[in-house]
C-alpha positions in Angstrom: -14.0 22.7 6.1 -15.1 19.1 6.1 -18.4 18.8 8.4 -20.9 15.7 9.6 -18.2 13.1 8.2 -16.9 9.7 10.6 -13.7 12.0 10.5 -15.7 14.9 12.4 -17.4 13.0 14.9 -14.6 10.6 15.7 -12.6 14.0 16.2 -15.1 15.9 18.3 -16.2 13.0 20.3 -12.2 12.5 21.5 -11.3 16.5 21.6 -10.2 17.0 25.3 -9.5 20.9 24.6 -8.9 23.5 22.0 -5.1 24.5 22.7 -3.1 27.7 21.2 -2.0 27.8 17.6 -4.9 26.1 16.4 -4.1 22.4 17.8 -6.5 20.1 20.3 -6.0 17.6 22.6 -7.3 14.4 21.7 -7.7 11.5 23.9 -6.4 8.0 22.7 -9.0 5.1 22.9 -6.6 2.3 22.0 -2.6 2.4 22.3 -0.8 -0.1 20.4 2.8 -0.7 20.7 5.8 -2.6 20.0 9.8 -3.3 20.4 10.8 -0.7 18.3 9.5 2.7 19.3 8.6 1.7 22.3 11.9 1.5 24.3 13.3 5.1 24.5 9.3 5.9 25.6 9.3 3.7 28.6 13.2 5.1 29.4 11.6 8.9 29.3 8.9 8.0 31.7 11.0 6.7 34.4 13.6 9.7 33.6 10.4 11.6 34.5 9.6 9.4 37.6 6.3 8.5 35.7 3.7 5.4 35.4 1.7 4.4 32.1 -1.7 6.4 32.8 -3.8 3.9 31.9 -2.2 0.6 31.3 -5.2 -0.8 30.6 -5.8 1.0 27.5 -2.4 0.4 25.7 -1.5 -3.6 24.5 2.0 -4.8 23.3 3.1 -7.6 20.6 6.4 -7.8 19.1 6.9 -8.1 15.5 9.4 -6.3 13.9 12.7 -7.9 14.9 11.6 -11.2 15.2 13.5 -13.7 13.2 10.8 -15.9 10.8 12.7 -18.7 10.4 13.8 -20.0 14.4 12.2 -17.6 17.1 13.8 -19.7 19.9 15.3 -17.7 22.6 17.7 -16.0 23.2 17.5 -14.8 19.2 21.0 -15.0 17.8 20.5 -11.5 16.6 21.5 -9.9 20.4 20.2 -6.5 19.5 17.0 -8.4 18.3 17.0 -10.2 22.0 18.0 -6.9 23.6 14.6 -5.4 22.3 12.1 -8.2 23.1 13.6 -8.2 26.7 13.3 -4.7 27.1 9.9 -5.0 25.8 8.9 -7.9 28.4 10.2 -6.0 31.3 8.4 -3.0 30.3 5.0 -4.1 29.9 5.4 -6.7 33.2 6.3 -3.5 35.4 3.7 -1.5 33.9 1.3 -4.0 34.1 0.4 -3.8 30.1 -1.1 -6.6 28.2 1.6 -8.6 25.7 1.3 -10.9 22.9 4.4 -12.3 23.2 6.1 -15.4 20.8 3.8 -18.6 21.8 1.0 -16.9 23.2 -1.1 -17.4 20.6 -1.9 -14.0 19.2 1.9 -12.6 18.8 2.0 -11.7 15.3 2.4 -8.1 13.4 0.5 -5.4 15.6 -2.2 -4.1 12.6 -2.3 -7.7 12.0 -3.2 -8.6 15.4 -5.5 -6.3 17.0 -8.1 -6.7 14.6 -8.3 -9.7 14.7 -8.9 -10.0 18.3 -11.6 -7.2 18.2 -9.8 -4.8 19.7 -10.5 -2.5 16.9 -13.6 -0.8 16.9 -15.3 1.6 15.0 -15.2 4.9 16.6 -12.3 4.4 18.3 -9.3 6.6 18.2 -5.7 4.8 17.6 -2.2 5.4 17.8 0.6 3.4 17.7 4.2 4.0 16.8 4.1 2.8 13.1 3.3 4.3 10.4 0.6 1.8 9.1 -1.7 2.9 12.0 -4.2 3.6 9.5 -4.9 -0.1 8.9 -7.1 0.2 11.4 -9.3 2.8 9.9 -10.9 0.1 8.1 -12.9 -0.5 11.0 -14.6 3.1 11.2 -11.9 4.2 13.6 -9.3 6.9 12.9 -5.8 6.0 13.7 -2.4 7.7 13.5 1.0 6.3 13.4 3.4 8.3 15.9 6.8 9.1 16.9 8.5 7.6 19.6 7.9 10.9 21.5 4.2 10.7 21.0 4.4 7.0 22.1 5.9 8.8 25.2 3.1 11.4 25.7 0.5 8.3 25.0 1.9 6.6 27.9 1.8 9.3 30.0 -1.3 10.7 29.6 -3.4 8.9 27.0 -3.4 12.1 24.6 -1.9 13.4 21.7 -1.3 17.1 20.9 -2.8 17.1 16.6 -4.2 19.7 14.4 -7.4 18.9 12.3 -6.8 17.3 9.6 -9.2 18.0 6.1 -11.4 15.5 4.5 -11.1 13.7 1.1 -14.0 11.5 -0.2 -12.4 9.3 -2.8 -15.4 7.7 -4.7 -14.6 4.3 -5.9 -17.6 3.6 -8.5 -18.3 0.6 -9.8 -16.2 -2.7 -9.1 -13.3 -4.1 -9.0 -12.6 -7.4 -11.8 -12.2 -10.5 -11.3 -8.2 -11.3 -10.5 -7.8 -7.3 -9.6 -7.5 -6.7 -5.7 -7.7 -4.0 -3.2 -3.8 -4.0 -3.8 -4.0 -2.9 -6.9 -6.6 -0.8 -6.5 -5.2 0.9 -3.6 -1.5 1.4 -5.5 -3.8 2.6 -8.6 -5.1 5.4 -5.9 -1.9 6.6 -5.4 -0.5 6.3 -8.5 -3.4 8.8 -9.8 -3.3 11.6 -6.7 0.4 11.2 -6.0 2.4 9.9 -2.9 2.0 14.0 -1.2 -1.0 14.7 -2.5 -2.6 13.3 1.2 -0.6 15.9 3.6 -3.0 17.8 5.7 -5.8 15.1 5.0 -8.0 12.0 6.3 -8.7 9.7 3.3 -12.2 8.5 3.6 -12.6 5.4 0.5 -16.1 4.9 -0.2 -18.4 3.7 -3.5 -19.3 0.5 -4.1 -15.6 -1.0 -5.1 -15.0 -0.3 -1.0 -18.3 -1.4 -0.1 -17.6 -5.0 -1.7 -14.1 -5.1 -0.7 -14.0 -8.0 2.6 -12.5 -6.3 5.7 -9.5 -7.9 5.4 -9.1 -6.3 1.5 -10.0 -2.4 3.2 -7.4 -3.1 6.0 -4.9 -3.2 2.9 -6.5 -0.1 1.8 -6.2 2.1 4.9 -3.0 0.7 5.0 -1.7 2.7 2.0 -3.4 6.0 2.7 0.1 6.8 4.3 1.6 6.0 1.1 -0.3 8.5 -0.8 0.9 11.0 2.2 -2.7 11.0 4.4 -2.6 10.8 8.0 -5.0 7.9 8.6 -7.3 6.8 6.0 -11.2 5.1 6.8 -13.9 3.2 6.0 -17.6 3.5 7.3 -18.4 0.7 9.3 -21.1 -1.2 7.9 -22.5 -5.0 8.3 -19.4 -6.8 7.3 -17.8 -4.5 9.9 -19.9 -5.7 12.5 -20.2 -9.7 11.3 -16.2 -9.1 11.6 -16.2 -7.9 14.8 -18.9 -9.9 16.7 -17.8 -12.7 19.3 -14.0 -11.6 19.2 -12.1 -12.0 22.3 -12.4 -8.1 23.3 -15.5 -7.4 21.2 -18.5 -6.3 23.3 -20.4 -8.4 24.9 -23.7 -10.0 23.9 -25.8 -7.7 26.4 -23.9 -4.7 25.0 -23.6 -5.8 21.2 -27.0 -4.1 20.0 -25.8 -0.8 22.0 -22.5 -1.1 20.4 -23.4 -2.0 17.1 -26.5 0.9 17.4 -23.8 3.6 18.5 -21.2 2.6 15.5 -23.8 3.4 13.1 -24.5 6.9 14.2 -20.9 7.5 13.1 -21.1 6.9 9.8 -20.9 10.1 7.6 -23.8 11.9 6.7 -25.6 11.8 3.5 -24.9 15.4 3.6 -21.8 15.5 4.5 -19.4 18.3 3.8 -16.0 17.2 2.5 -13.0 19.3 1.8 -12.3 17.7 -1.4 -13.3 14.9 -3.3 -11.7 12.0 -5.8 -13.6 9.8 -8.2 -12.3 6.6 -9.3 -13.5 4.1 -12.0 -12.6 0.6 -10.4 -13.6 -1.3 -13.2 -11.0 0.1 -14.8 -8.1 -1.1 -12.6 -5.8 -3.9 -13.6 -3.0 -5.9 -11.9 -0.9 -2.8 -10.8 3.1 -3.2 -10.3 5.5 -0.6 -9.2 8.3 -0.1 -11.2 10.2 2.4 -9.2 11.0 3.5 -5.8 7.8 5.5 -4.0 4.9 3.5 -4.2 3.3 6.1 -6.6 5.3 5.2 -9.7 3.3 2.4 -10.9 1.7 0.9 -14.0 -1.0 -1.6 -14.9 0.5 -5.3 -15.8 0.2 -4.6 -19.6 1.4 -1.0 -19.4 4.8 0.2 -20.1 7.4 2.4 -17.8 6.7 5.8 -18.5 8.5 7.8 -20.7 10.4 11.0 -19.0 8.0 13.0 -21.1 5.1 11.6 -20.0 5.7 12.5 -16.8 4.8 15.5 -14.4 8.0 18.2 -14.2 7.7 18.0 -10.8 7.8 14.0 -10.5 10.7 14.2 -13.2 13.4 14.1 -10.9 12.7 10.9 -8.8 11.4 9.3 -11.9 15.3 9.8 -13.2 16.7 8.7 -9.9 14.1 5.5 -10.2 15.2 4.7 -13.9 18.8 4.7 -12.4 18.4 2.7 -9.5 16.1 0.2 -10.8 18.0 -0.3 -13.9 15.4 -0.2 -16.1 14.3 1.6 -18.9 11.4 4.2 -20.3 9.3 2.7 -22.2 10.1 -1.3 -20.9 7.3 -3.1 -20.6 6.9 -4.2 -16.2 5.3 -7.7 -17.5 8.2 -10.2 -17.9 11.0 -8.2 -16.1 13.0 -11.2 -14.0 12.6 -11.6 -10.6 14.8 -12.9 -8.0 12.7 -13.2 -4.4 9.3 -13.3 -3.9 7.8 -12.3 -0.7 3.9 -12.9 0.5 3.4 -11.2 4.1 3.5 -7.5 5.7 0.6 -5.6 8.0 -0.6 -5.1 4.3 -0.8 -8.7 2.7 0.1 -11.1 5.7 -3.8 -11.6 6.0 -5.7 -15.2 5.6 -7.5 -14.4 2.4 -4.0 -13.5 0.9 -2.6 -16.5 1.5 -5.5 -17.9 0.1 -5.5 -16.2 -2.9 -1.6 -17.3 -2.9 -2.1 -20.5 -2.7 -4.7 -21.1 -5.2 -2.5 -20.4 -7.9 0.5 -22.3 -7.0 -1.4 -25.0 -5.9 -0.1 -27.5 -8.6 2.4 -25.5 -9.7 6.3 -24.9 -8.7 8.2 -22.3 -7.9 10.5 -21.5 -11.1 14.4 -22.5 -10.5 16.7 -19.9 -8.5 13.6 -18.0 -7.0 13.3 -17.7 -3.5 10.2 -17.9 -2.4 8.6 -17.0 1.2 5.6 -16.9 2.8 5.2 -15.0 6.3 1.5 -15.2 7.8 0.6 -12.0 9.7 0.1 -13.3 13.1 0.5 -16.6 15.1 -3.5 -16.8 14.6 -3.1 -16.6 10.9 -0.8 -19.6 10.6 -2.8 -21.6 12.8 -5.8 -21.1 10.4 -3.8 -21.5 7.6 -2.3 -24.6 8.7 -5.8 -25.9 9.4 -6.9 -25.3 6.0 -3.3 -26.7 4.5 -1.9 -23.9 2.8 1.0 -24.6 4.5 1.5 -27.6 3.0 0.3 -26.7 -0.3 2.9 -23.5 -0.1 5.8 -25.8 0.7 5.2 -28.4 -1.7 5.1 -25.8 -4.7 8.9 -24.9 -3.7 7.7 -21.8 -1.1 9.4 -21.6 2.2 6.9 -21.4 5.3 8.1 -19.1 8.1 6.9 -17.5 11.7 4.9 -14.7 12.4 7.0 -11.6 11.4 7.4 -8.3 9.6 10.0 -10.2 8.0 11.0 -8.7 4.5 9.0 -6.0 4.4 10.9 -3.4 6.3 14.5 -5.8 7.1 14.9 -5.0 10.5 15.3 -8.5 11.3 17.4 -11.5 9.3 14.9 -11.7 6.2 16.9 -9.1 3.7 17.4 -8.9 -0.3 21.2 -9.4 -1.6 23.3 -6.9 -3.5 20.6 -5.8 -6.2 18.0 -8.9 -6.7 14.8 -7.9 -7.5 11.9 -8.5 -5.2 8.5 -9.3 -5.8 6.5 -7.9 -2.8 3.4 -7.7 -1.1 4.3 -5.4 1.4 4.0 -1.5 1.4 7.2 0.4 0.6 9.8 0.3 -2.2 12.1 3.2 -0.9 15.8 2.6 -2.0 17.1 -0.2 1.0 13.8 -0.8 2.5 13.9 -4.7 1.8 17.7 -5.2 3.5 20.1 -4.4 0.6 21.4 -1.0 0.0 20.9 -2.0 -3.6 18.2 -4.5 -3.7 14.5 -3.9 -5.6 11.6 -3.9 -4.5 8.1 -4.1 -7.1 5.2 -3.9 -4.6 2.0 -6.3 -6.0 -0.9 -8.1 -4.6 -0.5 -11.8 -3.2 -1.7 -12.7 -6.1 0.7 -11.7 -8.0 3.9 -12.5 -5.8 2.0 -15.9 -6.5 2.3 -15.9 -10.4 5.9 -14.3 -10.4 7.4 -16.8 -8.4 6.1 -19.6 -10.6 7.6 -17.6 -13.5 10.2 -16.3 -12.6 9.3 -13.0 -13.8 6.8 -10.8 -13.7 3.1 -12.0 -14.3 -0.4 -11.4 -14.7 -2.2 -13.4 -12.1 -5.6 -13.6 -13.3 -4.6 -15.8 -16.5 -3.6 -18.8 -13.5 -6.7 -17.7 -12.1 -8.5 -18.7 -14.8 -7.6 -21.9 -14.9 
C-alpha cells in the first residue's frame, strides 16, 4: 500500500469519512463542467428540489459542440444550440461562473482552467470528461466522472471513490531533440498496455518529466486514462509555480509564499512507498505513431506494424480487428502510409507551444495537394497569443485552415468529422473505431510535430528531419 506519496496526502487531506465497503468520501476542491454531461445533472437537482452547494467552487466553459469554423448564434447545429442554451440558463440560475464564446477565456475546459490558475497543486478535481487528469500536471489529483457524479458534485461537493494504488513510472534520462512528451507518453502506454492502469494513480517522475514544460506534462497526465489510470500526476516543482504565479485566480501576492510553501510539502517523499514501479529509458523514444485502434498499439516512426506473432495472446484479438479496420498490413512499415486529414488541436495538443512547434516546420513549406489541413487552438486565450505571435498567418499561408476554439475533431461531436475511411493524422487522444466522425474513418494519434510534417507530405513523416533544417 502506497504511503507518503502527493497521491496519499492529496487523498487524506480531502477524505471527509471512511464509508462501508471500503470507499471514502472525498471532498472536491475544484468542479469543472461543460455542455455535455452537464445537462441531465442540473435536470436531477431540480427533480430533487435542490441548489449547487457551492457554486462558487464549480466553473463552466463550453467546448465540445461548438462549431470551429462560424460560432455565431444560434449554431445551425440546433442540438448544438439546444446545449449551450441549456448550459447558459443553468449556470445564470445557479449563479456559476461561465466562459462562454467571446468572453475571452471560452476554450476546451483542461485547456482553460490552467491557464487561468485555477489549477493548483493540491487540489482535488473532477469534471465530467475523461481527460480530468490533465490537470494532474499541476500536483493536483483529478478524476473524470459520470454525469451522475457531476450530479452528486453539484449537490454536495463530494464524490463517493475507493483508494486508488500508486505507480512510480521512472522516466530516466531525456527525451531527444524532435521527440515530444507525445511520444513519449504514447511510448508509456504502448509498453504497460492501455489496462495495465485500472486500480491505479500514475505518478511520472525522472528527469525526462522534470525537463518536460508544463504545458508538455499536461499532455502527459492527459494520457494516463489511455493507459487505463484514474488520474495521473506530476510533483509540483519551480516551473509549476513560475506557471502559476500572477494568473487571474492564482493566489495573491500576500498569500503566494504561503501557497507556494504549502505546495511543496506535498510533494512525495524521498521515502515514499509506492505500490508498484515502471522504469523508462527516454532517450530511447522516437517519433511514436499509432497504427491501430487503442492508443496502445503503436510503433516508433522507423519501426514496422507488428507481426501477429509478435504480439501478446492476449492483445491478439484487437490487433486482428486493428489490421482489419485499418487496412493495413503486419509487417508495413507506419512511415510513408498516405494520409488524407491532418488535425493539430485537442485538451492534449491544442496548447501554445504546439502550435509553435507546428508552425516551425511548415513555416515555408505547403500543405501537399488533397490534404486537409486544420488547426484548432485550445482556448480563445490561445489564439489570441498565437495570433500575436503570427502563427496564424504563417499556418494559413502554408495551405492550413485556422479555426475557433473547439474540441473540434478530436471526439466529432460537433461539424469537424473524417469522411467514409480517410486517414487522419491527429494530435488528439483517442483512435477508437468512429471517434473522429466517420464510422469508418482512421485515426493515427502523433505529436504536433508530426501532424506538421504529414500534412506537408502527404504521408506519414519523421518530423525531426524538417526540424533540422
Amino acid at each position: 500500500m502506497s504511503k507518503d506519496t502527493l497521491f496519499d496526502k492529496v487523498w487524506d487531506l480531502h477524505k471527509v469519512a471512511d464509508l462501508p465497503g471500503g470507499s471514502s468520501q472525498i471532498l472536491i476542491g475544484l468542479h469543472l463542467i461543460h455542455e455535455v454531461t452537464s445537462p441531465q445533472a442540473f435536470g436531477a437537482l431540480r427533480d430533487k428540489n435542490l441548489r449547487v452547494r457551492f457554486p462558487s467552487r464549480t466553473v463552466a466553459t463550453v467546448d465540445h459542440i461548438v462549431p470551429t469554423d462560424n460560432q455565431s448564434r444560434p449554431f445551425k447545429d440546433n442540438l448544438a444550440e439546444q446545449m449551450i442554451d441549456t448550459l447558459e440558463k443553468n449556470c445564470q440560475y445557479n449563479q456559476i461562473k461561465f466562459f462562454n464564446i467571446g468572453s475571452g477565456n471560452q476554450g476546451i475546459v483542461h485547456v482553460v482552467a490552467p491557464e487561468l490558475g485555477l489549477t493548483q497543486p493540491g487540489m482535488t478535481i473532477a469534471c465530467g470528461d475523461s481527460h480530468t487528469s490533465t490537470h494532474g500536471a499541476f500536483g493536483s489529483i483529478a478524476f473524470g466522472i459520470g454525469t451522475s457524479q457531476v450530479r452528486d458534485v453539484l449537490a454536495s461537493q463530494t464524490l463517493i471513490m475507493n483508494k486508488l494504488k500508486v505507480r512510480k513510472i521512472l522516466c530516466k534520462e531525456k527525451l531527444s531533440a524532435g521527440v515530444f512528451a507525445k511520444d513519449l507518453v504514447l511510448h508509456i502506454i504502448n509498453k504497460l498496455g492501455v489496462k495495465a492502469g485500472v486500480g491505479f494513480a500514475y505518478e511520472f517522475t525522472g528527469p525526462a518529466v522534470s525537463a518536460l514544460s508544463m504545458e508538455e506534462r499536461m499532455t502527459i497526465c492527459n494520457m494516463s486514462i489511455e493507459g487505463g489510470a484514474r488520474c495521473g500526476y506530476v510533483n509540483p516543482d519551480a516551473k509549476t509555480f513560475n506557471y502559476i504565479k500572477g494568473k487571474e485566480f492564482a493566489p495573491s501576492e500576500e498569500n503566494w509564499s504561503k501557497a507556494v510553501n504549502w505546495w511543496k510539502s506535498l510533494v512525495s517523499d524521498d521515502k515514499a512507498v509506492y505500490d508498484d514501479l515502471i522504469e523508462i529509458d527516454a532517450s530511447k523514444v522516437e517519433p511514436t505513431v499509432t497504427w491501430g485502434i487503442t492508443p496502445g498499439q503503436s510503433i516508433g516512426i522507423n519501426e514496422r506494424i507488428p507481426e501477429l506473432s509478435d504480439i501478446d495472446n492476449a492483445d491478439k484479438s484487437i490487433a486482428g480487428e486493428a489490421y482489419e479496420y485499418m487496412g493495413f498490413n503486419p509487417g508495413q512499415k507506419i512511415k510513408g502510409i498516405p494520409i488524407d486529414v491532418c488535425f493539430i488541436g485537442s485538451c492534449t495538443n491544442g496548447r501554445l507551444s504546439d502550435l509553435q512547434i507546428a508552425a516551425k516546420i511548415v513555416r515555408h513549406n505547403k500543405v501537399a495537394p488533397n490534404i486537409k489541413a486544420f488547426v484548432v487552438p485550445g482556448s480563445e486565450k490561445v489564439a489570441k497569443e498565437a495570433k500575436s505571435e503570427g502563427l496564424d498567418k504563417i499556418f494559413k499561408e502554408s495551405g492550413f485552415q485556422w479555426r475557433e476554439p473547439g474540441c473540434s475533431m478530436c471526439l466529432a461531436m460537433n461539424s469537424d468529422k473524417l469522411i467514409g475511411d480517410q486517414i487522419s493524422a491527429s494530435s488528439s487522444n483517442r483512435n477508437f473505431k468512429g471517434r473522429q466522425g466517420s464510422p469508418n474513418g482512421r485515426t493515427l494519434l502523433m505529436s504536433p510535430a508530426m501532424v506538421a510534417a504529414a500534412a506537408i507530405t502527404g504521408k506519414v513523416s519523421d518530423a525531426r528531419e524538417f526540424l533540422k533544417q
